[in-house]
C-alpha positions as CSV (number, residue, x, y, z in Angstrom):
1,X,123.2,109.9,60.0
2,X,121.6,111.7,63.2
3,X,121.5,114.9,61.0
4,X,119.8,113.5,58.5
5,X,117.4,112.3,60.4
6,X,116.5,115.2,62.7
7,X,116.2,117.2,58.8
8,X,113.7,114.9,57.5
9,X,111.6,114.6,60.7
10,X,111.6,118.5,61.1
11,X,110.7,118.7,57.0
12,X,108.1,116.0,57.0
13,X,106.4,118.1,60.6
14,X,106.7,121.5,59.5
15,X,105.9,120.8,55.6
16,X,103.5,117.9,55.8
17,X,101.9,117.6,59.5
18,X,98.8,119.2,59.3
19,X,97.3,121.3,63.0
20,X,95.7,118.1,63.7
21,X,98.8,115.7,63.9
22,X,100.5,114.4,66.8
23,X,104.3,112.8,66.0
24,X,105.7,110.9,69.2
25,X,109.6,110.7,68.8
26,X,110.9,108.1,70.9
27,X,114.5,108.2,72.0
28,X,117.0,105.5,72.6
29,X,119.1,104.5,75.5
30,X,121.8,102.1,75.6
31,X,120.9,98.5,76.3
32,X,121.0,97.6,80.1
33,X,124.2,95.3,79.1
34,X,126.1,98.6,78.1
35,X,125.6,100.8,80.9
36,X,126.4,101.1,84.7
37,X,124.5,101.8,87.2
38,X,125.3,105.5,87.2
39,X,124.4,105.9,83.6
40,X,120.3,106.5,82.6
41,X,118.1,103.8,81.3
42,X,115.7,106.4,80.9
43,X,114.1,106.6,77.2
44,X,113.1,110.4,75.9
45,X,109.8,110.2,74.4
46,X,108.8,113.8,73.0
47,X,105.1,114.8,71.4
48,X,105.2,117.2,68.8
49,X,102.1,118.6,67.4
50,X,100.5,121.8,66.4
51,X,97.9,121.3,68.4
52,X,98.3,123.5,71.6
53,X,95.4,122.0,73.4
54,X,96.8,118.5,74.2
55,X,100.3,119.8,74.6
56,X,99.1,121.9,77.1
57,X,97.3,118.3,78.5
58,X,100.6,116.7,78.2
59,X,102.2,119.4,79.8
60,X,99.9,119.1,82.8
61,X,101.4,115.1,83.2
62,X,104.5,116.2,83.8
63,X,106.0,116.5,79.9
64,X,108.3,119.5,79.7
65,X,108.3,121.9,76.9
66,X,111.3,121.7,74.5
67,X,113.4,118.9,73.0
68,X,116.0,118.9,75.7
69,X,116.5,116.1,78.5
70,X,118.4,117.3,80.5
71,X,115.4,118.8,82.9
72,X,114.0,115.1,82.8
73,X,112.4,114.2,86.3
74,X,112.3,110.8,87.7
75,X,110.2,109.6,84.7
76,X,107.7,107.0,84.3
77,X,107.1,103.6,83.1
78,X,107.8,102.9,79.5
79,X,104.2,101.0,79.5
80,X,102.7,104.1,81.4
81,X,103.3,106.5,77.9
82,X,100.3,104.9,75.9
83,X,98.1,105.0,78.7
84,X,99.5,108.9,79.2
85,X,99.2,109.6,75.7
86,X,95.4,107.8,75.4
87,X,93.9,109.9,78.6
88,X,95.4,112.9,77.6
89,X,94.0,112.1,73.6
90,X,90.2,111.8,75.0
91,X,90.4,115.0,77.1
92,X,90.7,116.6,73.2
């Protein structure tokens, strides 16, 4: 299932996103009830656009270039990403 789903997002990006598009891909995380307390809560949440310029806006609020999570810092706030996203959208 997770195969098919990384295919179609990557077809529907590179085949139908236009330079203009931004996609937000938000992770998951196990529910608090599954984990300890060594185990992350901590939700990826990846942009994914042509568009260099607010990448490179993103990039200066501490995103991290790349699909992989393992170089994730202490995070933020799940209701701190729309206001992230929103600042970094009007700076376009």
């Amino acid at each position: 299932a997770e195969l098919y789903q990384i295919g179609y997002l990557s077809k529907l990006i590179t085949e139908v996103g236009e330079s203009d598009d931004i996609f937000i891909l938000i992770g998951d995380h196990q529910p608090f009830f599954y984990t300890t307390h060594s185990d992350s809560r901590k939700t990826p949440v990846h942009f994914i656009s042509k568009n260099k310029k607010i990448l490179e806006i993103l990039e200066n609020e501490g995103f991290v270039d790349g699909l992989q999570t393992n170089e994730i810092g202490n995070g933020t706030a799940h209701h701190l990403i729309y206001k992230l996203f929103m600042n970094a959208f009007y700076q376009l």
